[in-house]
GUSE-211798 format. One record per residue: x, y, z of N, C-alpha, C in turn. Coordinates in steps of 0.1 Angstrom, whole numbers, padded with zeros to 4 digits, always signed. Layout:
! residues N
XYZXYZXYZ/...
//
This chain:
! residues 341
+0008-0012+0000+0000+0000+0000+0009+0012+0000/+0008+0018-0011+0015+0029-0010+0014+0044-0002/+0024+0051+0005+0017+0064+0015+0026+0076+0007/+0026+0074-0008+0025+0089-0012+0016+0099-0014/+0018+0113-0018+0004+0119-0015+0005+0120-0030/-0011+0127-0036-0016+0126-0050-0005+0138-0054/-0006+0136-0067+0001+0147-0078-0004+0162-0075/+0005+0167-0076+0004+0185-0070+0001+0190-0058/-0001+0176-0048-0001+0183-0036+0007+0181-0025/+0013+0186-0013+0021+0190-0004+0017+0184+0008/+0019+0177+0017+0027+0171+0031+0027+0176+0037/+0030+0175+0051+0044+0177+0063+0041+0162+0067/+0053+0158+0067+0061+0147+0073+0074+0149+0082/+0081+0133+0088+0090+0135+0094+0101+0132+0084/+0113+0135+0085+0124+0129+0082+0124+0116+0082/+0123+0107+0089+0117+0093+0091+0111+0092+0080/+0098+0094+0081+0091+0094+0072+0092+0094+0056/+0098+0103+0057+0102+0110+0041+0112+0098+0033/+0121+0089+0045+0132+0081+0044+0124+0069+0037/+0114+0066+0043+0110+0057+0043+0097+0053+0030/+0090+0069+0025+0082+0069+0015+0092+0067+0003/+0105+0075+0001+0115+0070-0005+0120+0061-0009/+0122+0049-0001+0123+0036-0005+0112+0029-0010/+0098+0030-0009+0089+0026-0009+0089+0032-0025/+0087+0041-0027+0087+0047-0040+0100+0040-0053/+0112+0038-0046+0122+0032-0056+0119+0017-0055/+0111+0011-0048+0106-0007-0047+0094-0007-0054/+0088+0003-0053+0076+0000-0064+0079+0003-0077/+0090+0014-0078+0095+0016-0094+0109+0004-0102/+0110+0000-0091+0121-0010-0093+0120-0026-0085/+0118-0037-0089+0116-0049-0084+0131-0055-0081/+0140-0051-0085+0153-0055-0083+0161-0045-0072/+0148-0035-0063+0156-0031-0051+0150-0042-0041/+0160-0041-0033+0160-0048-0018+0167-0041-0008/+0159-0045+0003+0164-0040+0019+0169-0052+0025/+0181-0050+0029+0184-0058+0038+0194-0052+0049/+0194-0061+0062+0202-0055+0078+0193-0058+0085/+0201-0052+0099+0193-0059+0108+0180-0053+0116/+0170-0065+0118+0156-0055+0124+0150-0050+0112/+0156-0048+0103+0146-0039+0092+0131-0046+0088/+0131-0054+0089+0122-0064+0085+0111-0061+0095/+0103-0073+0103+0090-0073+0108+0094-0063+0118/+0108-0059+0127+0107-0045+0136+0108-0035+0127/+0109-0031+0116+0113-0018+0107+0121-0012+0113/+0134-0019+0118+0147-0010+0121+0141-0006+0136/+0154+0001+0143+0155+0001+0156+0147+0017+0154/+0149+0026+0145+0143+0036+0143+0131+0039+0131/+0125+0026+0131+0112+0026+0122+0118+0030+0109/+0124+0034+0105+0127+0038+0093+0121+0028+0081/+0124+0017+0080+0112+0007+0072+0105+0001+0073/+0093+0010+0087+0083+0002+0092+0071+0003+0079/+0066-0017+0078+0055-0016+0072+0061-0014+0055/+0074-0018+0052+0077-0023+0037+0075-0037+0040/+0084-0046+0048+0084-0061+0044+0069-0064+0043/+0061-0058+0053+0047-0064+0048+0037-0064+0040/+0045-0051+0031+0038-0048+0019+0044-0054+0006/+0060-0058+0012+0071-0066-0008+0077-0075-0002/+0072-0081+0011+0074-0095+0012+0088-0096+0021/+0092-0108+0026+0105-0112+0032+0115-0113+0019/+0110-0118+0005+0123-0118+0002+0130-0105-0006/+0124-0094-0003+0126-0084-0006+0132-0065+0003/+0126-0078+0018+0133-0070+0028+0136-0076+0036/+0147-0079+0039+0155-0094+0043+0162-0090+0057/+0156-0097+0065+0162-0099+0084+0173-0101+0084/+0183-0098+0083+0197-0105+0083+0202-0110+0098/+0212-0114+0099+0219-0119+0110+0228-0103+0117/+0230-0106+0128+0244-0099+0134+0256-0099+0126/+0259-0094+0114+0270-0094+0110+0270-0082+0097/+0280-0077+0099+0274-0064+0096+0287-0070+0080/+0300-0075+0082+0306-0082+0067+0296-0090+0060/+0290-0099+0066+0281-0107+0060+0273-0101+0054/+0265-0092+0060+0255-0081+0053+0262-0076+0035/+0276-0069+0045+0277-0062+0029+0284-0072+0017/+0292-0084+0018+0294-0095+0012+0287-0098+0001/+0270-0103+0010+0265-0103+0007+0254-0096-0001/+0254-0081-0001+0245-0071-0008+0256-0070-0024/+0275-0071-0023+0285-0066-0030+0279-0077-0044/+0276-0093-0035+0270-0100-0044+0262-0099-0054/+0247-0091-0047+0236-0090-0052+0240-0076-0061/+0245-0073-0064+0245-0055-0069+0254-0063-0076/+0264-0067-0081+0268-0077-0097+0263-0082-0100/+0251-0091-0097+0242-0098-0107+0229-0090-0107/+0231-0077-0107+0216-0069-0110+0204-0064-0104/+0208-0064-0088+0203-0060-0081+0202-0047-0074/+0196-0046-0066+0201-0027-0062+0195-0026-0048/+0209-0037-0039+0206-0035-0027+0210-0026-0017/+0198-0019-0007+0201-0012-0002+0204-0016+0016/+0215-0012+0019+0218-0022+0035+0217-0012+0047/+0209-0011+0053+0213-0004+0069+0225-0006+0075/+0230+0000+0081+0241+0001+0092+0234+0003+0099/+0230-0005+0115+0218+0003+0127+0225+0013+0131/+0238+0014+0134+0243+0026+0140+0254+0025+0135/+0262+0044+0133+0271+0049+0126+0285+0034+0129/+0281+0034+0146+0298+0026+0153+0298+0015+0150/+0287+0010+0142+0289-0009+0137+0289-0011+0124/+0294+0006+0116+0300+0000+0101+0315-0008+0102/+0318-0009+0111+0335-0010+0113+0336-0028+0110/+0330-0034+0112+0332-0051+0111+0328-0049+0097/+0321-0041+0084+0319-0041+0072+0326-0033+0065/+0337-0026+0071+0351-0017+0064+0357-0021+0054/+0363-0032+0055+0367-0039+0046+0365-0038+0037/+0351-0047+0033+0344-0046+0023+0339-0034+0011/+0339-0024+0024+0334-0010+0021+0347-0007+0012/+0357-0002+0014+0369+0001+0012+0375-0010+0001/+0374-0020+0005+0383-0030-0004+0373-0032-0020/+0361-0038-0015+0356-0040-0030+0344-0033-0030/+0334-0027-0026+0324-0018-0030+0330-0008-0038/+0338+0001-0034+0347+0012-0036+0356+0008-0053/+0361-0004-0047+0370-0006-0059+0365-0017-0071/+0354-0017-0067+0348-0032-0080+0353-0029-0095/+0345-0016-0096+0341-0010-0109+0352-0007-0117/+0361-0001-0108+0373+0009-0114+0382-0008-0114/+0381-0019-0110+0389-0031-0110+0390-0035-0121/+0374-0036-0128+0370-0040-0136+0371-0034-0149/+0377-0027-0151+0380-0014-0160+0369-0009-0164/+0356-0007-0160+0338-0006-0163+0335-0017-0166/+0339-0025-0164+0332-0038-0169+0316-0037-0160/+0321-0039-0150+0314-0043-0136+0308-0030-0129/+0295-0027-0122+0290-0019-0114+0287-0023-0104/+0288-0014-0092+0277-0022-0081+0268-0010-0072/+0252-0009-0079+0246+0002-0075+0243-0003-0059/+0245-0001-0053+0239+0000-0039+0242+0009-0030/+0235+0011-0018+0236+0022-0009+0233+0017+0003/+0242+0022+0012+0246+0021+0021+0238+0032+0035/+0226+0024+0041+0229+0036+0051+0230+0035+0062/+0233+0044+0071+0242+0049+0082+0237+0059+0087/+0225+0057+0099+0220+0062+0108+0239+0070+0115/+0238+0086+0118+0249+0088+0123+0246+0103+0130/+0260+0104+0141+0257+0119+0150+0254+0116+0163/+0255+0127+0169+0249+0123+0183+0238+0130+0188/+0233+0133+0197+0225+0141+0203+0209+0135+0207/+0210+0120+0210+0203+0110+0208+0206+0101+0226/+0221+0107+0233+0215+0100+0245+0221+0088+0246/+0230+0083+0233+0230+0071+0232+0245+0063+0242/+0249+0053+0238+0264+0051+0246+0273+0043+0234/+0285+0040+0238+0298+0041+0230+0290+0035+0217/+0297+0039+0207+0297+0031+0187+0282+0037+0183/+0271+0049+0189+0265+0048+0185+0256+0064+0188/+0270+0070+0188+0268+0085+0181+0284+0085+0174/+0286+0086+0164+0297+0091+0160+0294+0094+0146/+0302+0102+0143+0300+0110+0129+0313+0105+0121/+0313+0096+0112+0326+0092+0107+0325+0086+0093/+0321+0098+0088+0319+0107+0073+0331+0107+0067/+0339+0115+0074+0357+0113+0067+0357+0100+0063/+0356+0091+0070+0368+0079+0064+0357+0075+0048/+0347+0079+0049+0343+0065+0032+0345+0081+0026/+0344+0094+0029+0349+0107+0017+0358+0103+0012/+0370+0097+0022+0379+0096+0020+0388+0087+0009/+0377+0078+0008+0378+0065-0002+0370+0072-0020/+0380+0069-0026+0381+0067-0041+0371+0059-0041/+0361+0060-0050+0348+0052-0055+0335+0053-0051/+0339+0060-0037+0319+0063-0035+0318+0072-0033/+0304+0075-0032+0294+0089-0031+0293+0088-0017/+0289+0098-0013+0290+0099+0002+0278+0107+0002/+0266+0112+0010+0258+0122+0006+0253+0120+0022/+0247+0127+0024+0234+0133+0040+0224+0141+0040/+0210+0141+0046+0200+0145+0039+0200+0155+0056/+0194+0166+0053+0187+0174+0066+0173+0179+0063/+0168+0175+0053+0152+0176+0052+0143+0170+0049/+0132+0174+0047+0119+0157+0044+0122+0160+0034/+0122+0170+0024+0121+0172+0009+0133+0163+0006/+0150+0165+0012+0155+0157+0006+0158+0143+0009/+0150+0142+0025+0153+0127+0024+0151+0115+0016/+0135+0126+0010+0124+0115+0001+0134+0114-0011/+0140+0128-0019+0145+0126-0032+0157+0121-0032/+0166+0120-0023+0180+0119-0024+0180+0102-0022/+0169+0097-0011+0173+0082-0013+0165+0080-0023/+0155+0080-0031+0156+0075-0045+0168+0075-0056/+0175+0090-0057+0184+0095-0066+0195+0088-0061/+0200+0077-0051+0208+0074-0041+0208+0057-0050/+0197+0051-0051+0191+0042-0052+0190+0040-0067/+0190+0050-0071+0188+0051-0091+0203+0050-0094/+0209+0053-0085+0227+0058-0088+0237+0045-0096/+0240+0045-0103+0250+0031-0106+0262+0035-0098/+0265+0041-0093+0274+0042-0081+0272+0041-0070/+0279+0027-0059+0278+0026-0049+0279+0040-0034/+0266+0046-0032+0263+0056-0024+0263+0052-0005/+0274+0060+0001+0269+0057+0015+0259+0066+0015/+0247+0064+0020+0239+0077+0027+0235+0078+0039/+0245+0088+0047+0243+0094+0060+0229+0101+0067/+0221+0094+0077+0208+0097+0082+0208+0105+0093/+0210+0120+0094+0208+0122+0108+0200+0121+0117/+0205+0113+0131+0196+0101+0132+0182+0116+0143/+0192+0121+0146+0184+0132+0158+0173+0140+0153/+0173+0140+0144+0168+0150+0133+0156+0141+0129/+0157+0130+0128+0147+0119+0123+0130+0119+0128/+0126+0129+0132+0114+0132+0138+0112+0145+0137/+0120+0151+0133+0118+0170+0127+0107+0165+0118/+0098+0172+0113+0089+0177+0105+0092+0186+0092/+0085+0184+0080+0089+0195+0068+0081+0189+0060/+0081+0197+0051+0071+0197+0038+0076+0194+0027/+0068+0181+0020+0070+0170+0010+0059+0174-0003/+0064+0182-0012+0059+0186-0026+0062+0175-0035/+0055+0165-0041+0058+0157-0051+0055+0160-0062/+0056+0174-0068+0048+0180-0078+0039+0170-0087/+0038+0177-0104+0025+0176-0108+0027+0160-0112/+0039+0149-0112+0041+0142-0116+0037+0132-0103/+0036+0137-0094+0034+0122-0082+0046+0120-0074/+0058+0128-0075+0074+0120-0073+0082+0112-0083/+0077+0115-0098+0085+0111-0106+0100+0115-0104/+0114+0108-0103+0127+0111-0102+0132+0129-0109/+0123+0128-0121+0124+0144-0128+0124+0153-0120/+0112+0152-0110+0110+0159-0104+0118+0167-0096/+0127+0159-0086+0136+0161-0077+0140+0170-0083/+0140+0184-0069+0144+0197-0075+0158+0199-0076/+0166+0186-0065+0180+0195-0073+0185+0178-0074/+0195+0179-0078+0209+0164-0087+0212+0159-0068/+0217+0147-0072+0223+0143-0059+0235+0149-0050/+0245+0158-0059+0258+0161-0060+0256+0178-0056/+0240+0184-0055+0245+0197-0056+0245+0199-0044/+0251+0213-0038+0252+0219-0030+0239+0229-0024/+0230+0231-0017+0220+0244-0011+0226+0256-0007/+0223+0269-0012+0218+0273-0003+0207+0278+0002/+0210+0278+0020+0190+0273+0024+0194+0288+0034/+0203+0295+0034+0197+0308+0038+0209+0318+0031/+0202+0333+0026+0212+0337+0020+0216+0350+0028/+0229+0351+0024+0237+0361+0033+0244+0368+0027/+0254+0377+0034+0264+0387+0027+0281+0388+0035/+0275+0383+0047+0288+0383+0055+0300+0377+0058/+0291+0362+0063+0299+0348+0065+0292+0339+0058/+0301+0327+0054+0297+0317+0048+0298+0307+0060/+0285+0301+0062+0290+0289+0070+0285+0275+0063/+0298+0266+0057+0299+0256+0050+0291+0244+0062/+0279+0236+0060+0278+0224+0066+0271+0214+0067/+0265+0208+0068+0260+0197+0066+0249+0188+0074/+0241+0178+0071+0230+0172+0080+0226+0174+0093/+0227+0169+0105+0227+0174+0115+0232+0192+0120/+0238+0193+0114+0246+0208+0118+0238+0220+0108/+0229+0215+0100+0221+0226+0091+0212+0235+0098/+0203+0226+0112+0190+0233+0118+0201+0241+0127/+0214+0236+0131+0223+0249+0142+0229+0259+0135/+0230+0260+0124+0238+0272+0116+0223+0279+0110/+0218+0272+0109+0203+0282+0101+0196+0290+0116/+0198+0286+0131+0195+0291+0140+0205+0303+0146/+0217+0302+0142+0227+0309+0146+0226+0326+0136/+0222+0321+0121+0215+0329+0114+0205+0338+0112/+0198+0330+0123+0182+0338+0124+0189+0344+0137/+0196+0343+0149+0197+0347+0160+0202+0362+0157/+0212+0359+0144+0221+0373+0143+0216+0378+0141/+0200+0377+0129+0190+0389+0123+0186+0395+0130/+0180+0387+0140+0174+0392+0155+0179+0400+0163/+0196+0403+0163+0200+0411+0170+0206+0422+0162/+0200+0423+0145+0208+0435+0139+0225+0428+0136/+0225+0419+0139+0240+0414+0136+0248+0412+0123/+0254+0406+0120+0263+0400+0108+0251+0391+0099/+0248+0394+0083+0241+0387+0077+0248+0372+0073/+0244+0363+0077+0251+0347+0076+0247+0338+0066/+0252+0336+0055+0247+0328+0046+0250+0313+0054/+0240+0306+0052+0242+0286+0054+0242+0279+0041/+0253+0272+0036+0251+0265+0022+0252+0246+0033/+0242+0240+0024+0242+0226+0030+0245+0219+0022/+0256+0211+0026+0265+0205+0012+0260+0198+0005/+0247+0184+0015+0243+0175+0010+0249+0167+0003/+0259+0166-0005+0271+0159-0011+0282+0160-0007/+0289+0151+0003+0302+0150+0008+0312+0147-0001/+0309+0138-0008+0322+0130-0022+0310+0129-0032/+0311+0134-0045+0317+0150-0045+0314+0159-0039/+0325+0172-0037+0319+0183-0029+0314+0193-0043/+0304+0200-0044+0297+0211-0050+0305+0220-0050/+0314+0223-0056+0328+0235-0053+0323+0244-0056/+0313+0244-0071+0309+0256-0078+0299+0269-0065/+0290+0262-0061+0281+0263-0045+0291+0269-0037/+0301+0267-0032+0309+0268-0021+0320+0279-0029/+0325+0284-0037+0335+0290-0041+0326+0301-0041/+0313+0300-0049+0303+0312-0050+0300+0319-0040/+0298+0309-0030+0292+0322-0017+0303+0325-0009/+0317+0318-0007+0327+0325+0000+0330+0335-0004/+0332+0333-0021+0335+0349-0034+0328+0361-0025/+0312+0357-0027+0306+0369-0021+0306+0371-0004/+0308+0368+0003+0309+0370+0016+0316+0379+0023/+0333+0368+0012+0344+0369+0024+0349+0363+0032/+0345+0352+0039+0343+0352+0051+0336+0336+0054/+0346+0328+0058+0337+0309+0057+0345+0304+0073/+0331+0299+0077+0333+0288+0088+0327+0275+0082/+0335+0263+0085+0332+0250+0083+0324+0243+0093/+0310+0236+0094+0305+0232+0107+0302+0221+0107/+0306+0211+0113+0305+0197+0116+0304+0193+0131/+0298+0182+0131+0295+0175+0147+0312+0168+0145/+0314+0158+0138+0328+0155+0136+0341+0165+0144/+0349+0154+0147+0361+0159+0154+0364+0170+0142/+0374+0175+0140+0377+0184+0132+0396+0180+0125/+0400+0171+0133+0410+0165+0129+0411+0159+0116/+0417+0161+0104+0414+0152+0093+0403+0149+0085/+0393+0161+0084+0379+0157+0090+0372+0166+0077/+0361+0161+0071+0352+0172+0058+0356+0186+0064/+0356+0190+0074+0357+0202+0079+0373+0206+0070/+0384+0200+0072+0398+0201+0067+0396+0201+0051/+0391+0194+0045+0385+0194+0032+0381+0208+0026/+0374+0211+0035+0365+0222+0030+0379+0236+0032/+0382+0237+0043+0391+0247+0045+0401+0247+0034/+0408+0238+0032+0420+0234+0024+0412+0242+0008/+0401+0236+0005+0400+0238-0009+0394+0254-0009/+0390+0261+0002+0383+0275-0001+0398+0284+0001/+0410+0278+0011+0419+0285+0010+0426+0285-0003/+0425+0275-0012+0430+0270-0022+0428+0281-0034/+0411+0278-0033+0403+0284-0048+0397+0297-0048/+0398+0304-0031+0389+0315-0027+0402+0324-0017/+0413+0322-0019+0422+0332-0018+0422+0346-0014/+0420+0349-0023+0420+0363-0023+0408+0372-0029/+0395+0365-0024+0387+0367-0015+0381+0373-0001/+0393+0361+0004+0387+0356+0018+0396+0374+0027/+0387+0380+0035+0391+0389+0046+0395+0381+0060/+0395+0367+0057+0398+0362+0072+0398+0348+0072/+0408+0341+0079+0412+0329+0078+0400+0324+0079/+0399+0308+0073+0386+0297+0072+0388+0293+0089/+0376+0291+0095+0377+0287+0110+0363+0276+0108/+0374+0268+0117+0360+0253+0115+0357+0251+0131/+0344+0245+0131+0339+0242+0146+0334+0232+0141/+0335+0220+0150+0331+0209+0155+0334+0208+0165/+0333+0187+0167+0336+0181+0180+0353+0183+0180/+0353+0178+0195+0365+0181+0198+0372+0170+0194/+0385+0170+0197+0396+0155+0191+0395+0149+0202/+0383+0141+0203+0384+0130+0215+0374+0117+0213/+0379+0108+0216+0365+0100+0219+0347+0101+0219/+0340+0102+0213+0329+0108+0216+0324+0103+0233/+0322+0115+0237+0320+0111+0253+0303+0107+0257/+0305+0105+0269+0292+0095+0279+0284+0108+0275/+0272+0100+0275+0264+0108+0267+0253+0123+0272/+0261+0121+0292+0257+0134+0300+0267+0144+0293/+0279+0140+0286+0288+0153+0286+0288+0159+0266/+0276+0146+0262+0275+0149+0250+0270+0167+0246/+0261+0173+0253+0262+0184+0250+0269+0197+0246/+0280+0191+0255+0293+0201+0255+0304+0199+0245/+0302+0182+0241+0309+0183+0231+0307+0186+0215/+0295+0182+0211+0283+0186+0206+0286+0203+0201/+0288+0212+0189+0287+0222+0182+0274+0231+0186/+0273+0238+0191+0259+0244+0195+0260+0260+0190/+0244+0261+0193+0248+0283+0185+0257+0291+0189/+0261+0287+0204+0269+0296+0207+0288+0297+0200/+0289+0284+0200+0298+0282+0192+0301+0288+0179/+0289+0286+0171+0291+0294+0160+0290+0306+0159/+0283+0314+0164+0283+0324+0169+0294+0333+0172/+0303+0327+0180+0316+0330+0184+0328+0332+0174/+0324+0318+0164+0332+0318+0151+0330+0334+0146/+0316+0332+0143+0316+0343+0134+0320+0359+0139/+0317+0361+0151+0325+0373+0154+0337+0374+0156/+0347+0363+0156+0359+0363+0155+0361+0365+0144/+0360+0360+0129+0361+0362+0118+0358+0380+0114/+0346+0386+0121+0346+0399+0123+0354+0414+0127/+0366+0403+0133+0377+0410+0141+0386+0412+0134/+0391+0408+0123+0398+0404+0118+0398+0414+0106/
//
């Protein structure tokens, strides 16, 4: 039973939600997708995210797997060479690590092994971030390491609009896609337009790879991403409020590739870029971003690139998560430093 809404009309849903009409929407357009991981099935994941598909396209199309998170992707690396287009959960960010390997060794490298002979569409996702309460392996943000890998798309959704489009466009992909869920965010609310077509793929207002911007500014650029979108768009509104610095937010939504053209544009006009991640800042998309605006936006820039995230440590117990955790005030701070200058 399908829960999209009719042609030309508009929604509010959750994030959740949006996640989840998304897949439903690429399994009714496609018989050769499949879910598989763990719980997804008759629990629909630990966070509902596919509650109420297996009972609508059957067990062998959203498949209970075992505790094993290599086995899972082995297994999906399988299915996606013979013509499949499996999509696999990670329940939490800290238990892709027993499926690294895999990730890195042959998802990553099939294609390019194969001189094109060989594809393997599937997508990967990865509930990730903290601010959820949770304890060790299951807040962490650890986005760097698959950016970091040659061969995949990396991408992260912070709205219902793009959770719905980006996991279909994710799922349409002949390129093996991680997609990053923020998991805290997963009950926000927003509005789901499937224009005059129903949610036909055309529709999707922007490509998988572009860059947003979701507020426009003059002053600072602040570069960032899924979870850290609703804290830089609030950091934004706070400064209007006080007569302050006008703050542009661009939301990368594409980690690998990054939207340079997006990003080069609004630093040009500004001046002025903070990088914002929950991520330690060590090594990290945050360094990425700095490195390439100091690179390509030079002599532009009125003030060094300043990045805020987590700090370089262990993600801590989850009473002291707050503190470690990037919040308005933080950015905030950025940006009047950058002011000083």
């Amino acid at each position: 039973m399908s829960t999209q809404t009719a042609p030309g009309t508009a929604t509010r849903m959750t994030i959740a939600k949006a996640l989840n009409a998304g897949m439903r929407a690429a399994m009714e357009r496609d018989p050769k997708v499949v879910l598989m991981g763990e719980d997804v099935g008759k629990l629909g994941g630990v966070f509902r995210i596919t509650e109420g598909l297996q009972k609508d396209f059957g067990e062998d199309r959203v498949v209970d797997t075992p505790l094993a998170e290599s086995g899972i992707m082995g297994a999906a690396v399988g299915m996606a060479l013979r013509g499949y287009r499996p999509v696999v959960e990670i329940q939490f960010d800290g238990f892709v690590y027993p499926a690294f390997d895999q990730i890195v060794s042959q998802v990553a490298k099939m294609h390019n092994r194969s001189l094109g002979a060989l594809k393997v569409p599937m997508v990967i996702r990865i509930p990730y971030g903290g601010g959820i309460g949770a304890v060790e392996h299951h807040s962490e943000s650890n986005e760097s390491y698959f950016a970091h890998t040659a061969g995949l798309r990396v991408v992260t959704c912070s709205s219902t609009e793009d959770a719905y489009w980006m996991m279909q466009q994710a799922i349409a992909s002949d390129d093996p896609v991680v997609f990053y869920e923020p998991k805290r965010r997963y009950h926000e609310r927003g509005v789901l337009d499937l224009g005059e077509h129903g949610g036909a793929l055309e529709d999707a207002p922007h490509a998988l790879e572009d860059a947003v911007v979701r507020v426009e500014g003059s002053d600072v650029t602040v570069l960032t991403y899924g979870p850290m979108v609703k804290v830089a768009h609030a950091a934004a509104q706070a400064a209007e409020l006080e007569d302050g610095p006008s703050i542009e937010v661009v939301d990368l939504r594409s980690l690998s590739p990054l939207d340079t053209d997006v990003i080069e544009a609004s630093v040009r006009k500004t001046g002025r870029c903070i990088a914002l991640s929950e991520a330690q800042t060590f090594a990290s998309i945050t360094s990425e971003l700095a490195a390439h605006v100091q690179e390509h936006c030079f002599y532009h820039l009125e003030a060094p690139v300043l990045r805020v995230g987590g700090y370089n440590i262990p993600y801590p117990p989850s009473r002291h998560e707050e503190v470690f955790l990037p919040d308005l005030d933080r950015v905030l701070h950025a940006v009047e430093t950058l002011l000083e200058y």
